[in-house]
N, C-alpha and C positions, 0 to 999 in steps of 0.2 A: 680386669685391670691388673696391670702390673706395676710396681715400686719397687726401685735398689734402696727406700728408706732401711736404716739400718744395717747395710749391708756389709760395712764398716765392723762394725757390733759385732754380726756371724761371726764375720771370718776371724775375729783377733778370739770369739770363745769358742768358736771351732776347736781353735792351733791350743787353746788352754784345757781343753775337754771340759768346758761348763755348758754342753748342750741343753742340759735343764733351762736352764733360765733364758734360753734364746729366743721364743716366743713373747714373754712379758717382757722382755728387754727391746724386741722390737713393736709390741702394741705401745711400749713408752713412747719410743721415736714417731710412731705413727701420729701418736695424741698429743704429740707438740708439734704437727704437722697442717695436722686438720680437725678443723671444728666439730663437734661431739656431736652435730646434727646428721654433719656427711657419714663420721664414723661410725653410726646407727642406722645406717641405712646399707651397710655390708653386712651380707650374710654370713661370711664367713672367713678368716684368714690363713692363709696357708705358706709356712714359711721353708722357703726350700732351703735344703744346706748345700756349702763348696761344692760345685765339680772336680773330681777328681784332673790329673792331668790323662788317666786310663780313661776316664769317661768323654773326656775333651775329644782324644783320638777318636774313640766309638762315633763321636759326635760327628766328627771330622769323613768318617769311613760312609757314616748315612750322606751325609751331603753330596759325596761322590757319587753314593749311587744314584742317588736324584737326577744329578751333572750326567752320569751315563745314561739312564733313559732316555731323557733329551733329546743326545746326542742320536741314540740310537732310533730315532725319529728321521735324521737325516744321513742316517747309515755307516757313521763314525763312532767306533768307541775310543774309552779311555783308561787309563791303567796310570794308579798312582805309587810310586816306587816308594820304599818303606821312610828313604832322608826325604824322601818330600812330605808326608805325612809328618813325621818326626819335626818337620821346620814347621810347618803349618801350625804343629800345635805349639812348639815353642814361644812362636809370635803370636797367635792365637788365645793363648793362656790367659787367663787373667780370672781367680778364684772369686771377684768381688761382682762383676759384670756377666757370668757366665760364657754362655753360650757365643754371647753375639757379635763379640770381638773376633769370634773365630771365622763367622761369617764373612765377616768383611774382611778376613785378612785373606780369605778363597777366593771372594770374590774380585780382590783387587789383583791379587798372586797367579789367579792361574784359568779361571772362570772368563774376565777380560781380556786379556793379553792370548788366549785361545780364540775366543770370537771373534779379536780380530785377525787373526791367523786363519780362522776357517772364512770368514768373508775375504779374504785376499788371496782365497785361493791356494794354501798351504798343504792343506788336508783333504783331498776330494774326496766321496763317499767312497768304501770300503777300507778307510785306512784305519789302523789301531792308533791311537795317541799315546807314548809314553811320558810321564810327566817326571822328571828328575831333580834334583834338588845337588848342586855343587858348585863351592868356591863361592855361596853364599847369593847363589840364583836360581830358578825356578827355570829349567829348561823342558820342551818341547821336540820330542821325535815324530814321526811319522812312519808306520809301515804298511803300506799298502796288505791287507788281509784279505778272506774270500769272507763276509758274513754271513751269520748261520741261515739267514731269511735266504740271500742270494743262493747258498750252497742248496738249500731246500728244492727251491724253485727253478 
């Protein structure tokens, strides 16, 4: 199980540097959360601190590769350009929520709006996708490539 209980808490003694007390300060939050029966019956708590905004990106770079394999099931790759990354994690960010904002801002950004491009027939197998980021949009290329499977074979 996961909680943003105190998550608030982190991040304002993160930015203070009172990492010490970050644990007891969020087992307080916990235990005016839930009853001393439930909280007895966790074996253990584990409290993560902020994602950086460098970690955010990393975060960002795994997800892509994910997005590539995928693709590369249906013999399309993809290529994310450094401002698309760079916007991703900008609106992606969020020190309090983690990760998962980032998700969904991929998923709506560039993940959708590509599916439906490759179901309409945009992208037929062998093309590279480049994904670019300008004037404050997520754009989409196409270049027909040889893939390494087809080159093989």
């Amino acid at each position: 199980m996961t909680s943003n209980l105190g998550s608030e808490a982190i991040q304002v003694m993160t930015e203070s540097g009172e990492v010490g007390r970050i644990k007891d300060t969020v087992l307080g939050v916990v235990s005016q959360h839930f009853r001393p029966e439930f909280i007895n019956r966790i074996d253990d708590l584990v409290v993560f601190q902020p994602l950086s905004r460098e970690e955010v990106g990393s975060i960002a770079t795994i997800q892509f590769d994910i997005l590539r394999k995928r693709l590369a099931d249906q013999q399309l790759d993809v290529r994310l350009e450094d401002a698309a990354v760079e916007a991703l994690v900008d609106e992606g960010y969020d020190p309090v929520y983690g990760a998962r904002p980032l998700k969904r801002v991929i998923q709506k950004r560039v993940e959708n709006p590509l599916a439906s491009r490759i179901l309409a027939g945009e992208f037929p197998p062998g093309t590279l996708i480049a994904v670019s980021y300008a004037a404050g949009e997520y754009r989409f290329a196409g270049n027909p490539v040889v893939m390494a499977e087809n080159a093989a074979g």
